[in-house]
C-alpha positions as CSV (number, residue, x, y, z in Angstrom):
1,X,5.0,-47.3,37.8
2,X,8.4,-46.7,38.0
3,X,10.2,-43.5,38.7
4,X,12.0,-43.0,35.6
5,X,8.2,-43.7,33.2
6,X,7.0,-41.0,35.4
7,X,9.3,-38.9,34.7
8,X,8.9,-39.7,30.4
9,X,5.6,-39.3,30.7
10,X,5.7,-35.4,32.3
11,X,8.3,-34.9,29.9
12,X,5.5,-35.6,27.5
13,X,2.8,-33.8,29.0
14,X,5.0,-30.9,28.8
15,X,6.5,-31.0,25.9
16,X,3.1,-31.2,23.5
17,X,1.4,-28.4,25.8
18,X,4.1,-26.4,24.7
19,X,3.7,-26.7,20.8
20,X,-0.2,-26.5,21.3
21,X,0.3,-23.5,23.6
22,X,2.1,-22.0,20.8
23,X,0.9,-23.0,17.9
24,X,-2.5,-21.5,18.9
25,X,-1.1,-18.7,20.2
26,X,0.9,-17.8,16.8
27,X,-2.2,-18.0,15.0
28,X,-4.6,-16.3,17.1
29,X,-1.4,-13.6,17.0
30,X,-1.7,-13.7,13.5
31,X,-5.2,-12.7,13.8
32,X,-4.4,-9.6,16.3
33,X,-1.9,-8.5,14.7
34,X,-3.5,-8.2,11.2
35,X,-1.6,-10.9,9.6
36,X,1.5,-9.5,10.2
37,X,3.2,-12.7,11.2
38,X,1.5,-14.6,8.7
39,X,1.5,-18.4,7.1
40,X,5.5,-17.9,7.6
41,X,5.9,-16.8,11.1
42,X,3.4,-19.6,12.2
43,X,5.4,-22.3,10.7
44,X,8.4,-20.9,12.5
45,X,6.7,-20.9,15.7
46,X,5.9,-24.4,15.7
47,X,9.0,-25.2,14.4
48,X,11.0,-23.5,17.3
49,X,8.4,-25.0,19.7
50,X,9.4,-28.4,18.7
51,X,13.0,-27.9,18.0
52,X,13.4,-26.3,21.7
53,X,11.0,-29.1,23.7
54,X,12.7,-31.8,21.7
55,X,16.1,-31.1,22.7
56,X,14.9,-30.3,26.4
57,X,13.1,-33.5,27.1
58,X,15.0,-35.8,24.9
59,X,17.4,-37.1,27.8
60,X,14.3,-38.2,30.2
61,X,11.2,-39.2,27.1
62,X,12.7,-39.0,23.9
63,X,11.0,-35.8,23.1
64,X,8.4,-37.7,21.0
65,X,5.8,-35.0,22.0
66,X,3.2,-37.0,19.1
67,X,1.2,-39.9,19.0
68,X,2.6,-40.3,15.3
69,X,6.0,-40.1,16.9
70,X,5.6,-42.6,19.2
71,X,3.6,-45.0,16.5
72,X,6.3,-45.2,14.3
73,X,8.8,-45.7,16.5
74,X,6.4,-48.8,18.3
75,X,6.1,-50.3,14.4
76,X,9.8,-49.9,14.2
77,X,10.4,-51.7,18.0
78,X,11.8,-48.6,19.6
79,X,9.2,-48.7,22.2
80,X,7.3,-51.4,24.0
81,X,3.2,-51.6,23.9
82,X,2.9,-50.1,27.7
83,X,5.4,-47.1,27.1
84,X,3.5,-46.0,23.9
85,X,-0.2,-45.8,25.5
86,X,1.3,-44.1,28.4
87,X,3.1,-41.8,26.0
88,X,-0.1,-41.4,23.9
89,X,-2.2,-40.6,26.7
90,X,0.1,-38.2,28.4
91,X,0.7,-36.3,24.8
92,X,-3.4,-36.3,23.8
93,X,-3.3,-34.7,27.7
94,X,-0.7,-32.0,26.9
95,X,-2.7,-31.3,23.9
96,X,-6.1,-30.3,26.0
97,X,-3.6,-28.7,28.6
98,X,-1.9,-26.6,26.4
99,X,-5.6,-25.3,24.6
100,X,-7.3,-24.6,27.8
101,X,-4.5,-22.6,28.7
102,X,-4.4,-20.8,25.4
103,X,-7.6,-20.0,26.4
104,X,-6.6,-18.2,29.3
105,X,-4.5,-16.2,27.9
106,X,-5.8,-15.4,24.4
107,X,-8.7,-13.1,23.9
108,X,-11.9,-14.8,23.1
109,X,-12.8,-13.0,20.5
110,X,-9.3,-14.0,18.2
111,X,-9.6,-17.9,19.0
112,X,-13.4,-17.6,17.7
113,X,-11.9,-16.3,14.6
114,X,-9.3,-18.3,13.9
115,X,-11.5,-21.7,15.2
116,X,-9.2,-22.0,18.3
117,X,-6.2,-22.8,15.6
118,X,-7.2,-26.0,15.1
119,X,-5.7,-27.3,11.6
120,X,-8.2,-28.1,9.2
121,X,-9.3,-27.9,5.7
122,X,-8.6,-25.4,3.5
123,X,-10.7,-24.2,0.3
124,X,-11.3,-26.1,-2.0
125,X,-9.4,-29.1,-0.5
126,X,-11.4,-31.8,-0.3
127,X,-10.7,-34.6,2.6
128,X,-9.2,-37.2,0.5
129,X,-6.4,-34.1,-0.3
130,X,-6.1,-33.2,2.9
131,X,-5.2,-36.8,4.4
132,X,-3.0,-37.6,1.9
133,X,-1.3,-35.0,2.9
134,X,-1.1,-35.1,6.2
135,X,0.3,-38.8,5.9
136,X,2.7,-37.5,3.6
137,X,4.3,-34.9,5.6
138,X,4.2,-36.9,9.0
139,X,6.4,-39.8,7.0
140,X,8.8,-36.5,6.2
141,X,8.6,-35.8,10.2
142,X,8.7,-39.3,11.6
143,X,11.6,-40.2,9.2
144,X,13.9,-36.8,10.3
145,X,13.2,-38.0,14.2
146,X,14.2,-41.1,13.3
147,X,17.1,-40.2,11.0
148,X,18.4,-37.8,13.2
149,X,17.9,-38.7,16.6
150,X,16.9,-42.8,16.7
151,X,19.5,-43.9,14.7
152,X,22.4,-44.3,16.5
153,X,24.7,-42.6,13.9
154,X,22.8,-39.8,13.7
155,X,24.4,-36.6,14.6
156,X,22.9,-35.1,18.0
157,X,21.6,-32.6,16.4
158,X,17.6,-33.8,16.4
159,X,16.0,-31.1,18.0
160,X,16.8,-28.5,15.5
161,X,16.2,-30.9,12.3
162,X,12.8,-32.3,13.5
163,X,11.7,-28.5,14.3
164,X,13.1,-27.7,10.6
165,X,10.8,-30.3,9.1
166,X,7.7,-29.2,11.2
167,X,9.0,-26.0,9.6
168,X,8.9,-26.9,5.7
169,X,5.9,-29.1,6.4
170,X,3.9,-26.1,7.3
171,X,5.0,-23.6,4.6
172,X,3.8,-26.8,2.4
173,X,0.6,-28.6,3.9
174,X,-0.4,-25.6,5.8
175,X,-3.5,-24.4,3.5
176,X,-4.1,-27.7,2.6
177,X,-4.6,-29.3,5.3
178,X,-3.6,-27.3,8.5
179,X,-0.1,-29.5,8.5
180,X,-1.3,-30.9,12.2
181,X,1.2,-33.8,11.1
182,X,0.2,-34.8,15.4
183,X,-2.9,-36.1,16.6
184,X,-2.3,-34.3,19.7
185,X,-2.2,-31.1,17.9
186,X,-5.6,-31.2,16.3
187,X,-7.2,-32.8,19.3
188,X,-6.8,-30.2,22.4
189,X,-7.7,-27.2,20.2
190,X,-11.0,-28.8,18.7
191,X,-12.1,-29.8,21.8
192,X,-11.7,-26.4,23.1
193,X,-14.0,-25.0,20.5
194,X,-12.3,-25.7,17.2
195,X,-14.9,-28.7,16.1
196,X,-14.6,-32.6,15.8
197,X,-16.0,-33.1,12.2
198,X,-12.6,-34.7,10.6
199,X,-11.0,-35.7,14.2
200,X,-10.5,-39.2,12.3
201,X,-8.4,-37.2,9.7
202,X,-6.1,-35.9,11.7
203,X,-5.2,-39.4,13.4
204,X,-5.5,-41.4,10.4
205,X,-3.1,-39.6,8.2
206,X,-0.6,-39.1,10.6
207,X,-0.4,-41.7,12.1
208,X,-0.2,-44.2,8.8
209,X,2.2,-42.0,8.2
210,X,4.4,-42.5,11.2
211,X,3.8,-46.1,10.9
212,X,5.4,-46.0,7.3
213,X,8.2,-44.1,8.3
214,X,8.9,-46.1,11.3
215,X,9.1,-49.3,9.1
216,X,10.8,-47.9,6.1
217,X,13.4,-46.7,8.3
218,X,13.6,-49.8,10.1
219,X,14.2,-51.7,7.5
220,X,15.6,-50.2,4.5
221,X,18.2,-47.4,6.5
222,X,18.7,-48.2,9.7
């Protein structure tokens, strides 16, 4: 493998540890801190996570740091087949990385309350809601990364415009469906302890939804 898809792929690994890392952490804060920072505060946690990790590993990966990401931008022919496994892979790694060390750090006691802050269903949602949704709002994040930092006449400004629409999608789909809107995001924390039941919702929804974006973009905007 050569030098350069190393480096991508680290980028990567990186990258998504860091949202997971956070985005757990925020919530099991949430939890310790009485609520304080609330369904707000999260939202702007992930949001700054992304916004932050984009712009730093944009120059060697892309700063796709989501196997939605990277799907979208493979229907759209941004990325070739090998590139997006190794991407996929490295990001679904990132994911486990970045819950095991939220385990670490985070008392057990908060992530067993707050189910490790893995997205998931909220009351009186049922699954058909909640995967609607999450295609819905990953089509609103794919279509930002690629209106803002694909396109070549985009401003380069993508960091901060992809984290803004993690952001909004959160204060949105957030009790509906967790707004994982990133495979990767729902995977490490439910392995850790947060439960499997609707793994295949969380990779469905935003994925199709990536896809959609990637090819709506592609051929309609771009």
């Amino acid at each position: 493998m050569k030098m350069n898809a190393i480096k991508a792929l680290v980028a990567e690994f990186i990258g998504t540890l860091t949202l997971i890392f956070i985005g757990v952490g925020a919530i099991a804060g949430n939890h310790l801190n009485g609520g304080a920072t609330g369904l707000t505060g999260i939202a702007i946690a992930h949001g700054l996570a992304i916004a932050v990790m984009v712009t730093a590993t944009a120059a060697t990966s892309g700063g796709h740091l989501n196997p939605a990401v990277t799907a979208g931008l493979w229907a759209a022919k941004k990325i070739n087949n090998e590139n997006a496994i190794g991407y996929i892979i490295a990001q679904c790694l990132g994911g486990i990385a970045g819950a095991i060390l939220a385990k670490i750090c985070i008392p057990a006691a908060a992530l067993a309350a707050v189910g490790m802050g893995t997205p998931s269903i909220g009351k009186a949602i049922s699954p058909g809601m909640a995967l609607i949704t999450e295609t819905i709002l990953t089509f609103f994040l794919v279509f930002s990364v690629y209106g803002t930092a694909v396109d070549r006449r985009a401003p380069k400004m993508g960091g901060l415009f992809i984290g803004l629409t993690v952001t909004l999608d959160i204060l949105m789909g957030g009790p509906i469906s967790g707004a994982a809107m990133n495979p990767a995001r729902h995977l490490g924390p439910a392995l850790l302890g947060g439960g499997m039941e609707y793994i295949w919702l969380y990779w469905l929804g935003p994925i199709s939804g990536g896809i959609l974006a990637g090819l709506v973009y592609k051929n309609y905007l771009e």
